[in-house]
Backbone as CSV, one residue per row, in Angstrom:
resi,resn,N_x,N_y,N_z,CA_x,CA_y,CA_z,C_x,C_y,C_z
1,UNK,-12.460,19.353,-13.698,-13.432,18.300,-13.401,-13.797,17.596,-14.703
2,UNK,-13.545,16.235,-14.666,-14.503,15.464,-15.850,-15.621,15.835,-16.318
3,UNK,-16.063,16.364,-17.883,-16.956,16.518,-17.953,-18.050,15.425,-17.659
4,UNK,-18.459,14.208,-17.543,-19.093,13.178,-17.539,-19.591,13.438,-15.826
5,UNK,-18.702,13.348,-15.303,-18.719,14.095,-13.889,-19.759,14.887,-13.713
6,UNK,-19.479,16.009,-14.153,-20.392,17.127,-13.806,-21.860,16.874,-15.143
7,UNK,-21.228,16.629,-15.662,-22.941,16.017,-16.495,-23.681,15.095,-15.659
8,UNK,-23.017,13.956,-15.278,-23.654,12.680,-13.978,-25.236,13.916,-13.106
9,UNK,-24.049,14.677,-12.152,-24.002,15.873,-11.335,-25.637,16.839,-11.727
10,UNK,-24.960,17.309,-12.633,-26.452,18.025,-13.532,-27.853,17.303,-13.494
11,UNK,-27.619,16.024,-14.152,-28.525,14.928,-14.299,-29.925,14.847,-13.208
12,UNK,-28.175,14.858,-12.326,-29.199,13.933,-11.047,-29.907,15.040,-10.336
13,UNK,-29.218,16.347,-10.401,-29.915,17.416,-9.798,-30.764,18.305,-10.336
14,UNK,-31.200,18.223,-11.976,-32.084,18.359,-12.838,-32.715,17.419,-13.878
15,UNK,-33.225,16.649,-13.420,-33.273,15.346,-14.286,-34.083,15.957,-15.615
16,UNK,-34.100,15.212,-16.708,-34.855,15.621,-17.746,-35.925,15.439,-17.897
17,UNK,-37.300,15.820,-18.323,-38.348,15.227,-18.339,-38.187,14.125,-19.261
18,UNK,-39.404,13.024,-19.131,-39.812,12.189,-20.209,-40.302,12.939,-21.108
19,UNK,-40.597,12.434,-22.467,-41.726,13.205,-23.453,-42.921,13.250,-22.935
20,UNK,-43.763,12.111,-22.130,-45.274,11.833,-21.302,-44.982,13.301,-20.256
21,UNK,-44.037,13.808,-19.577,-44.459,14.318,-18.823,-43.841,15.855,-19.210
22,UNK,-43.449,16.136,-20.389,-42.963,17.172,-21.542,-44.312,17.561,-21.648
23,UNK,-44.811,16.735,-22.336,-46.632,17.180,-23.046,-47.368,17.447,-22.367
24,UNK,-47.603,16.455,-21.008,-48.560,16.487,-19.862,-48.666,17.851,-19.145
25,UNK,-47.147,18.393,-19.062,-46.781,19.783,-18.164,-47.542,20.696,-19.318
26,UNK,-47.455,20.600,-20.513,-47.827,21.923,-21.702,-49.157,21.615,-21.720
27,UNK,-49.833,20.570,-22.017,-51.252,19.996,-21.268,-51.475,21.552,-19.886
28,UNK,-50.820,20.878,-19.470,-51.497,22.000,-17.766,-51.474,23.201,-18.441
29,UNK,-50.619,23.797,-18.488,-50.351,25.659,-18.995,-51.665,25.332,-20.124
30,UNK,-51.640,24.518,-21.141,-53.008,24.789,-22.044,-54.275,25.157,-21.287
31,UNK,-54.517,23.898,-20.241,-56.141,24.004,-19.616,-55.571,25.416,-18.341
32,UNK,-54.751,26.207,-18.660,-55.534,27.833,-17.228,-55.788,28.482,-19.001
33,UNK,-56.252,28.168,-19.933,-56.723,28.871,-20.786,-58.205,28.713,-20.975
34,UNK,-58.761,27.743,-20.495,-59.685,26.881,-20.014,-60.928,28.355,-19.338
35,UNK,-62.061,28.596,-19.504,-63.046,29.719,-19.500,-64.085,29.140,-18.341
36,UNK,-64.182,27.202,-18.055,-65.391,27.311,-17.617,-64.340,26.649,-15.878
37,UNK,-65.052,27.031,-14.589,-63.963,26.681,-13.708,-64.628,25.424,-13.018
38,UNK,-65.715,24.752,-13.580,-66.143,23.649,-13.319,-65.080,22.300,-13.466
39,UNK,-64.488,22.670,-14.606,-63.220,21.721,-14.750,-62.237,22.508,-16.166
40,UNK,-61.016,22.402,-15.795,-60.186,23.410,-16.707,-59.554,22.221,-16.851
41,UNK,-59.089,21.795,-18.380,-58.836,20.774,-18.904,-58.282,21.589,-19.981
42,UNK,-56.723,20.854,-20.124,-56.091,20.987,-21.357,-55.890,19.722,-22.038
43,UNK,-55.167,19.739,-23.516,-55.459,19.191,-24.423,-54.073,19.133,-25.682
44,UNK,-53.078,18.434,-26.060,-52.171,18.689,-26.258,-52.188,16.896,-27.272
45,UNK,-52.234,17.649,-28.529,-51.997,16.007,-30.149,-50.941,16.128,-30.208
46,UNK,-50.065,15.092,-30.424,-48.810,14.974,-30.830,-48.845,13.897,-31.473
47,UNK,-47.456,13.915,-32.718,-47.398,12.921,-33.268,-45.534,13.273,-33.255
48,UNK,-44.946,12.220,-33.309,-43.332,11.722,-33.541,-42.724,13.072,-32.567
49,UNK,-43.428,13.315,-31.693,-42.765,14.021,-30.599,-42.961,15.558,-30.768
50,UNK,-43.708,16.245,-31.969,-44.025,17.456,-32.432,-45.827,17.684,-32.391
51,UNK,-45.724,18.964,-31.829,-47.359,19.161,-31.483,-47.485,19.660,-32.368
52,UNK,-48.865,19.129,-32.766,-49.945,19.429,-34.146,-51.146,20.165,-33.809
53,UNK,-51.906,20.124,-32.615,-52.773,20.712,-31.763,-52.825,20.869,-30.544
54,UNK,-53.913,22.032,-29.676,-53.850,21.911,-28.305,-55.255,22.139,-28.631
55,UNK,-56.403,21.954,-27.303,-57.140,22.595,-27.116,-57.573,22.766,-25.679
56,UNK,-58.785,23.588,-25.163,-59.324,23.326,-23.926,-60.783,23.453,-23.783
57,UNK,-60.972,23.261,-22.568,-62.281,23.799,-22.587,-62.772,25.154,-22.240
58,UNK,-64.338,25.588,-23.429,-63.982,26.731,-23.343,-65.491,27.246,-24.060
59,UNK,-66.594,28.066,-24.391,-67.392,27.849,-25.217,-67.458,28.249,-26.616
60,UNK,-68.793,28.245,-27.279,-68.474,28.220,-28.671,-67.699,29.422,-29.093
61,UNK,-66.575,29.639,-29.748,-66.317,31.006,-30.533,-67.330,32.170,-30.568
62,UNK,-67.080,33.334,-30.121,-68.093,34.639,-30.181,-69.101,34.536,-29.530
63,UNK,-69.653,33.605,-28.700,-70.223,33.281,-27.545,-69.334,33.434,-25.913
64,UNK,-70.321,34.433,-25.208,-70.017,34.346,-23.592,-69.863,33.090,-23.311
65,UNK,-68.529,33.437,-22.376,-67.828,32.106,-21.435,-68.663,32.285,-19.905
66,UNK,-68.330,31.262,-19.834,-68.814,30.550,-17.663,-68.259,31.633,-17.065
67,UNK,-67.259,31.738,-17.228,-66.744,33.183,-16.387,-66.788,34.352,-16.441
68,UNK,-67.870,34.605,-17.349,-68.305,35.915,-18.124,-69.756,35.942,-17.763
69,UNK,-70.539,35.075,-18.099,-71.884,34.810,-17.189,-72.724,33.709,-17.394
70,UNK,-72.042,33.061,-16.373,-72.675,31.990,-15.581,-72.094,30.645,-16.204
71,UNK,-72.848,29.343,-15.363,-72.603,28.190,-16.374,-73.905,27.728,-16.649
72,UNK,-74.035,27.183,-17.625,-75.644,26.386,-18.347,-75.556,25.511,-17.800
73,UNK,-76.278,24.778,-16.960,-76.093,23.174,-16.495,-77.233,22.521,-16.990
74,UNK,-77.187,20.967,-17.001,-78.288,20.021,-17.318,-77.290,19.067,-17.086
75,UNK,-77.927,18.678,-16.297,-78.318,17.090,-15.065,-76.818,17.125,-14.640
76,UNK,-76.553,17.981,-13.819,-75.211,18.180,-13.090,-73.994,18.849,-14.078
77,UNK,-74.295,18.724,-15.512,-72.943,19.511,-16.494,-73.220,20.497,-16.954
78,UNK,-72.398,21.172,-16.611,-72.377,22.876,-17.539,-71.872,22.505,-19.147
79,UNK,-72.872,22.674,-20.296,-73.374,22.567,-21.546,-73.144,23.728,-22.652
80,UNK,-72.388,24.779,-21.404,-71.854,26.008,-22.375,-70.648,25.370,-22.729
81,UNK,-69.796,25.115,-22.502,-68.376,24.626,-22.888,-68.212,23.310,-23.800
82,UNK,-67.259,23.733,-24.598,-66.985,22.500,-25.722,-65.808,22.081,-24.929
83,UNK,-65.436,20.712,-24.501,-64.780,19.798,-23.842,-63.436,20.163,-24.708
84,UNK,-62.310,20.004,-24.052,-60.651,20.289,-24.353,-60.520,19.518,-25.459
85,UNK,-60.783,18.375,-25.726,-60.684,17.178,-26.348,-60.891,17.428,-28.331
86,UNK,-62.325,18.108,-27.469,-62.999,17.760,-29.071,-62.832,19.253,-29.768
87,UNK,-62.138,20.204,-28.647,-61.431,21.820,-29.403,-60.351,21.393,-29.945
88,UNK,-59.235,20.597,-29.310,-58.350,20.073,-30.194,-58.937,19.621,-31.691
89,UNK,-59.819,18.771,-31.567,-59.871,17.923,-32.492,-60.645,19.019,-34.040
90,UNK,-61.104,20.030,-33.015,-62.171,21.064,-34.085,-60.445,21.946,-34.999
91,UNK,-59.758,22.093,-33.853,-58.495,22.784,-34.486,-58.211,22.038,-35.530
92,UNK,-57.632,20.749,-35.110,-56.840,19.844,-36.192,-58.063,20.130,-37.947
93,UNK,-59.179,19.838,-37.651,-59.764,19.465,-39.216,-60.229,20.785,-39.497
94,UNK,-60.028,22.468,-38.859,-60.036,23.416,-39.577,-58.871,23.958,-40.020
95,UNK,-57.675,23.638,-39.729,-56.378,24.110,-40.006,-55.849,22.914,-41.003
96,UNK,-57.135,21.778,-41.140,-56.252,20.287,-41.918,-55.177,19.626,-41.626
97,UNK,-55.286,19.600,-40.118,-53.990,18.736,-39.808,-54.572,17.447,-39.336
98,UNK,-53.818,16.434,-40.248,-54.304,14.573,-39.995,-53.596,14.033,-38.833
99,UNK,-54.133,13.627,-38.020,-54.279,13.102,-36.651,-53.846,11.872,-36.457
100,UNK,-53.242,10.858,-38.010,-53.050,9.474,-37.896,-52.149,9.068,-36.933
101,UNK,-52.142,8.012,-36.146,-51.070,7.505,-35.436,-50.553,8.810,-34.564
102,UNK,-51.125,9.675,-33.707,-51.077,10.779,-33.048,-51.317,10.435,-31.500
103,UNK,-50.938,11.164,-30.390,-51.235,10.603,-29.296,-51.856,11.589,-28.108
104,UNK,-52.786,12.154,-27.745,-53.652,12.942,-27.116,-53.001,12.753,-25.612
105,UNK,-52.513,13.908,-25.398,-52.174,14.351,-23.910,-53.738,15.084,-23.637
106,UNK,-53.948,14.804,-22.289,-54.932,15.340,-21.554,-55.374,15.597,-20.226
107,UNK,-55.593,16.822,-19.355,-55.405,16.859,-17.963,-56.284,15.977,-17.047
108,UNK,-57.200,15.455,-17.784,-58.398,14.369,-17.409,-58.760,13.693,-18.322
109,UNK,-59.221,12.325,-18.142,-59.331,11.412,-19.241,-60.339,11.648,-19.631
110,UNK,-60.421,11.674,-21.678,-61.757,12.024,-21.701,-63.198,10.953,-21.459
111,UNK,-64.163,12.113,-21.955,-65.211,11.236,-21.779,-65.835,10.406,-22.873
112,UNK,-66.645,9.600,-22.591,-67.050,8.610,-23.804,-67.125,8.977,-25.180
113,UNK,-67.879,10.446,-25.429,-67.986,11.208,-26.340,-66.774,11.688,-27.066
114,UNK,-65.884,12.401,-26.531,-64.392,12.947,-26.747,-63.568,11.463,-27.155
115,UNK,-63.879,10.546,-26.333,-62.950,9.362,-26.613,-63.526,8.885,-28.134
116,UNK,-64.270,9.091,-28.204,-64.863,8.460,-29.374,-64.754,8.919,-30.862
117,UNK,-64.791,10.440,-30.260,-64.385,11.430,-31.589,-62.836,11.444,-32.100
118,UNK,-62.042,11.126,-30.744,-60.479,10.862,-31.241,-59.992,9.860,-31.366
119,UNK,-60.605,8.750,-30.881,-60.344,7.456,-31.769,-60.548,7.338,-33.183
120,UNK,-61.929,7.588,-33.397,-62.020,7.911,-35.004,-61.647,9.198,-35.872
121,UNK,-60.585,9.674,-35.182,-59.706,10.911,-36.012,-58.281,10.353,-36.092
122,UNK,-58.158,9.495,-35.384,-56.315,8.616,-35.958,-55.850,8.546,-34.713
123,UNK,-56.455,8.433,-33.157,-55.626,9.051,-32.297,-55.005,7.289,-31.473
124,UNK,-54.000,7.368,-31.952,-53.908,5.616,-31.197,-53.114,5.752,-29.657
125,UNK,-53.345,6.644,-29.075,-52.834,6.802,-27.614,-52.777,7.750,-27.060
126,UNK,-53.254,7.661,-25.974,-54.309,8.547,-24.560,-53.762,8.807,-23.388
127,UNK,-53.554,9.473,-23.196,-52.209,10.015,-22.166,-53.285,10.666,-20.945
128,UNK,-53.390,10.504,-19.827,-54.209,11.388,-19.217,-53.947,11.292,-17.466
129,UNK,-54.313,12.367,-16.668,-53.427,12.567,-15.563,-54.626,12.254,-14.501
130,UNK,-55.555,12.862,-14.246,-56.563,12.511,-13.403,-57.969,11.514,-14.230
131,UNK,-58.349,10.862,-13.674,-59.446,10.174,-14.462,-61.380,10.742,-14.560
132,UNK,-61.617,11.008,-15.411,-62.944,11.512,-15.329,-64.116,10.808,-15.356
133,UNK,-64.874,10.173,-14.877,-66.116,9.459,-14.467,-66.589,8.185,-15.486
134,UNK,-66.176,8.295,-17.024,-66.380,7.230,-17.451,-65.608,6.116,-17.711
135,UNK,-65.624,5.333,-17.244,-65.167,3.785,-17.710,-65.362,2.698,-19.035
136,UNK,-66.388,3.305,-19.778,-66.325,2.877,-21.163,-64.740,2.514,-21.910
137,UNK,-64.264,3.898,-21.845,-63.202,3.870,-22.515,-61.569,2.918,-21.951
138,UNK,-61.771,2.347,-20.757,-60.834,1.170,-20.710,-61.347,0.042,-21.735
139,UNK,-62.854,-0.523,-21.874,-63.143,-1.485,-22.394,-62.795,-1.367,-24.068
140,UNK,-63.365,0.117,-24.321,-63.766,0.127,-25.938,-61.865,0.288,-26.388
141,UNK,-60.902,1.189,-25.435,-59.614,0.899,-25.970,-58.525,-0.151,-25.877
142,UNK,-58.872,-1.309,-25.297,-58.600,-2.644,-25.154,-59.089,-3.116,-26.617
143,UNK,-60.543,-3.177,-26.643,-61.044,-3.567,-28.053,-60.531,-2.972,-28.956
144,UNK,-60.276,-1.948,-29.261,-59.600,-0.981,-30.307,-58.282,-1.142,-30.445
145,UNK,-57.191,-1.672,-28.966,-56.088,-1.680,-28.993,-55.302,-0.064,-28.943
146,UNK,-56.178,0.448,-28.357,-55.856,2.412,-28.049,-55.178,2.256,-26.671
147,UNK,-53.755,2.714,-26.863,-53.482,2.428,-25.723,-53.571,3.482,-24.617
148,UNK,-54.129,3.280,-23.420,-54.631,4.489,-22.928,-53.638,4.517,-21.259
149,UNK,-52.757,5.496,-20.799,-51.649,5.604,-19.732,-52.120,6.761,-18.865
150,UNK,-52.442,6.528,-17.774,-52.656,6.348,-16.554,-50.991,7.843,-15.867
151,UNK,-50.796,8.621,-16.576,-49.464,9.481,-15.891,-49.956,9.767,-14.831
152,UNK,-49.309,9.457,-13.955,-49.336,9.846,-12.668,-47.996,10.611,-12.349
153,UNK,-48.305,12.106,-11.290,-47.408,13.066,-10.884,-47.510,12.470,-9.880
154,UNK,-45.894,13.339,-9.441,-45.691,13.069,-7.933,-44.914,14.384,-7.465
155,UNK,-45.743,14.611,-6.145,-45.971,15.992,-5.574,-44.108,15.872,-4.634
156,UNK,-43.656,16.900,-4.615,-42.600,17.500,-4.069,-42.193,16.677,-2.894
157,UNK,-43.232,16.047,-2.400,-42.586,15.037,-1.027,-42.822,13.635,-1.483
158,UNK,-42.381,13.231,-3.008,-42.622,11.808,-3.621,-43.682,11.384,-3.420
159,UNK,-45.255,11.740,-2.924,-46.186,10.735,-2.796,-46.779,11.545,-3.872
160,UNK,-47.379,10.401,-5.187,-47.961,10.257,-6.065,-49.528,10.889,-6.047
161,UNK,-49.535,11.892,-6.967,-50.774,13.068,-6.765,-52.138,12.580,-7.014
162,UNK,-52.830,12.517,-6.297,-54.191,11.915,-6.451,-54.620,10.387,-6.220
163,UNK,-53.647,9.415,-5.726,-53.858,8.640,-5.815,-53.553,7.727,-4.697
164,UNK,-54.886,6.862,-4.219,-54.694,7.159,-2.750,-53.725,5.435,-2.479
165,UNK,-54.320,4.409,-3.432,-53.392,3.371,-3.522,-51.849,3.341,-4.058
166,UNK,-51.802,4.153,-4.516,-49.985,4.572,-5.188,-49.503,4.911,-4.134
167,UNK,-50.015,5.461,-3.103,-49.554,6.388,-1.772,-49.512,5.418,-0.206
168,UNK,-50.423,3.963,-0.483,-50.119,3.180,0.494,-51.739,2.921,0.993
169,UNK,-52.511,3.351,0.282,-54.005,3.305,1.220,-54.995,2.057,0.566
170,UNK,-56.067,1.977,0.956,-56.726,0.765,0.881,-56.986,0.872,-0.817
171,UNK,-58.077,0.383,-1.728,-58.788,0.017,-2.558,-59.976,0.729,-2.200
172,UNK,-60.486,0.577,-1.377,-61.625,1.079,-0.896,-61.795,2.519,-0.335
173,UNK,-60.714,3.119,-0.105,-60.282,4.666,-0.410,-60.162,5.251,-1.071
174,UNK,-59.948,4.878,-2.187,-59.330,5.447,-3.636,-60.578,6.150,-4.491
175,UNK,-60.747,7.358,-4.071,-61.923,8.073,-4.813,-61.617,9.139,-6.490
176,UNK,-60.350,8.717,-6.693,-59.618,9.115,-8.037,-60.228,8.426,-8.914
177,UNK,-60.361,7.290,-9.001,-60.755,6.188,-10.461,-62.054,6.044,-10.048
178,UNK,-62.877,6.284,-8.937,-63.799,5.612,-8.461,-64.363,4.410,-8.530
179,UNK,-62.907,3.789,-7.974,-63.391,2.041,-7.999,-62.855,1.215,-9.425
180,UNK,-62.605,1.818,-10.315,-62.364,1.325,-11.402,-60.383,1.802,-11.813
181,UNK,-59.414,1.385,-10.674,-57.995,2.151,-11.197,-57.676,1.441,-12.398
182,UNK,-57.307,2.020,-13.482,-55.966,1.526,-14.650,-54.766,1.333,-14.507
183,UNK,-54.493,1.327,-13.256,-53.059,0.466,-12.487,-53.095,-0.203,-11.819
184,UNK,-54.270,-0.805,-11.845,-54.493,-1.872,-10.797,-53.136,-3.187,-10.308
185,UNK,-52.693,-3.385,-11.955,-51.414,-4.337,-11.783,-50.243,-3.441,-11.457
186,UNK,-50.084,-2.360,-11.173,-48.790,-1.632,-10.949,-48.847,-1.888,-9.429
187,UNK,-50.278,-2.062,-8.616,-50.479,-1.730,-7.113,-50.606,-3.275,-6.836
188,UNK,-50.281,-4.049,-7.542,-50.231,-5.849,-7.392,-51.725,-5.973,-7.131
189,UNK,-52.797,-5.258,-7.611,-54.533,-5.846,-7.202,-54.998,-6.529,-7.984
């Protein structure tokens, strides 16, 4: 048999990942390391295709975790856990690794706070799979020019995971972005 043949063959019946969905998958396995089960979020820096950090969420070092006892809440958030985002980012500047031109995989987009701390650590692109409640960060990474991607999975029977307009449903269904999608032009809206 031609090798080209059976490479074609291989291809099509194991396709390769992209790098977005290389990181995104090591992203997942990071956040079940994740302590609080309010939201398990991983966390995965890369720069020129080589990881420099991971983190998740999880609480402070030598401090009891959520799953050890209890969660702290105030005004709906559990306050024991340091966000995936900004453990990465605590890794990178205690081990001294520079973050310039680096690109943050993440299992949920972060929040205003996290976005803010890795913009101003070098991070020029935001990779993230489900979206988390704030909308700041479309505006402030437009202004910044941070480019921020919207990966979307797609579950074993091709319909696109979480997302109820990728899948054929109204605008007004779509409780993923809540009202605010970052593909709005992919869905022609």
């Amino acid at each position: 048999m031609d090798n080209s043949y059976a490479s074609a063959i291989d291809n099509a019946l194991f396709p390769r990942l992209s790098w977005d969905d290389y990181f995104m998958d090591i992203a997942k396995a990071v956040s079940q390391r994740a302590t609080c089960n309010r939201a398990t979020v991983g966390v995965v820096i890369v720069r020129d295709h080589v990881i420099l950090v991971t983190g998740y969420n999880g609480s402070i070092r030598g401090l009891p975790h959520c799953d050890e006892v209890g969660h702290d809440m105030e005004d709906g958030h559990c306050v024991r856990t340091i966000h995936g985002e900004a453990n990465a980012l605590v890794q990178a500047a205690k081990h001294g690794v520079a973050l310039d031109r680096s690109t943050l995989y993440t299992t949920v987009s972060p929040c205003w706070n996290c976005f803010k701390l890795a913009t101003n650590a070098g991070v020029v692109r935001i990779v993230y799979n489900d979206f988390y409640r704030d909308t700041r960060i479309f505006d402030a990474a437009k202004a910044l020019k941070i480019e921020l991607t919207h990966l979307l999975h797609r579950n074993p029977d091709g319909r696109i995971n979480n997302c109820a307009l990728a899948n054929g449903d109204t605008e007004s269904n779509c409780q993923m972005c809540h009202g605010v999608c970052p593909d709005r032009k992919a869905f022609g809206l």
